[in-house]
Every structure is written in structure tokens, then in C-alpha cells.
N, C-alpha and C positions, 0 to 999 in steps of 0.2 A: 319706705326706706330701702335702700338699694341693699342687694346682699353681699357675702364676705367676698364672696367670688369679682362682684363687680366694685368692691371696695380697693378689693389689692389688685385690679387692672389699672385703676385709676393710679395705686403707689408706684406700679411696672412704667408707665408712662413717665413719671415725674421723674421716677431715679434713673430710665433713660436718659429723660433731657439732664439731669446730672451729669451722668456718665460723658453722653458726650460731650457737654460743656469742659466739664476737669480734662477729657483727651483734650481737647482743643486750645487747655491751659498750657502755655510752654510751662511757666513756672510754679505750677501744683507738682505737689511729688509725687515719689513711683509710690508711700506708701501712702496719700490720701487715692490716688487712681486705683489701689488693692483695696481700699476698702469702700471706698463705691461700687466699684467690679462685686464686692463680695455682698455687698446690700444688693445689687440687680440678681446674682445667685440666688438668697433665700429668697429674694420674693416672687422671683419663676416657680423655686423650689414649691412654695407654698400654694401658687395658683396649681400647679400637677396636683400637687396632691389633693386641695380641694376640690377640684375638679374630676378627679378620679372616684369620689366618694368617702373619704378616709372617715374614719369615726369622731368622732365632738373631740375626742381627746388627743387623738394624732393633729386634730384640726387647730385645738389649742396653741400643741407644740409648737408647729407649725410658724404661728401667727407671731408666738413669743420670739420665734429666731429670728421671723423680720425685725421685729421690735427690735432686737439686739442688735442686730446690724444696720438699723438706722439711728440707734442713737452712737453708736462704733464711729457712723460716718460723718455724724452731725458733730461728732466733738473733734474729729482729726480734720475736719475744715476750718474747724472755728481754729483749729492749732496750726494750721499749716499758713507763717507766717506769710510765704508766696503766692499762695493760690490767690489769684483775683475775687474783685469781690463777687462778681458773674457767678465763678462757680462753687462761694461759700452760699449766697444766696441759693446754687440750683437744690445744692446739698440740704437746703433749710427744710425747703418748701418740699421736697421728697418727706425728709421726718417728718414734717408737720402732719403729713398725709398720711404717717402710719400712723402717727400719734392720733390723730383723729378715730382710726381703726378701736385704739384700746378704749378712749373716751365713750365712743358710741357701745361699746360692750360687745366686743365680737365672740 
């Protein structure tokens, strides 16, 4: 099984191709591209500090604020009547991948 570290590289990747997808939206909004932006934030946030050594419990938090920011960004694509479906999809399949994170038991 891969670890949490190489789990939330895999999330960094997908919510990039999100990110740039939504930029690349003329008609996604400034606030679905804030809160994409802000899911690529925690889950940088999270790989530093796992990466640094944090303790199981900073590690938890950690995990739970991606969590929080991927379902933030999964529900303001699903809302943003204009965003194409490109980048409601990119938005999915980023969540999925964290969602995948809780499922496996991080």
C-alpha cells in the first residue's frame, strides 16, 4: 500500500489538473477558482507537514483540512452553473482522490 505521503502527491496532481482546468474556464467563477486554489493550499499544506514529520495527530488534522477542502470544491462545481463540464469533472476526480485517502484509513 502506498503511503499518506505518496497518497496526497497523487491528490496534489489531480487538484492541479483541476486548477488549471477551472483557469482555463472562461466561464467558471472567481468563487469556484477560490476554492480550488484553496483545496491545492491544504493539500501542499498537508504534504509539508507530513513530510516534515508531524506527529499522527497534526497528521490527522492535517488530512481532515484536505478532506474539507475537497468536498468545499466538489460541491461549488457541482453549483457553478457555468463552469464546463471539463472542469466539474476535473474538480470530481481530485475529491475522489482524497475521498479515496479517508476510505483507505489514513
Amino acid at each position: 500500500m502506498e503511503s499518506l505521503i505518496e497518497r496526497l502527491t497523487l491528490v496534489e496532481r489531480h487538484v492541479t489538473r483541476a486548477m488549471e482546468t477551472a483557469k482555463s474556464d472562461s466561464a467558471a467563477s472567481p468563487v469556484l477558482l477560490a476554492v480550488v486554489l484553496e483545496f491545492q493550499r491544504k493539500a501542499r499544506k498537508a504534504h509539508t507537514a507530513l513530510s516534515s514529520g508531524v506527529d499522527a495527530r497534526a497528521a490527522r488534522d492535517a488530512v481532515v483540512e484536505v478532506e474539507q477542502a475537497a468536498d468545499s470544491a466538489n460541491v461549488a462545481a457541482a453549483a457553478d452553473p457555468a463552469a464546463s463540464e471539463a472542469t466539474r469533472k476535473a474538480v470530481e476526480v481530485a475529491h475522489k482522490a482524497m475521498c479515496l485517502i479517508k476510505v483507505e484509513g489514513a
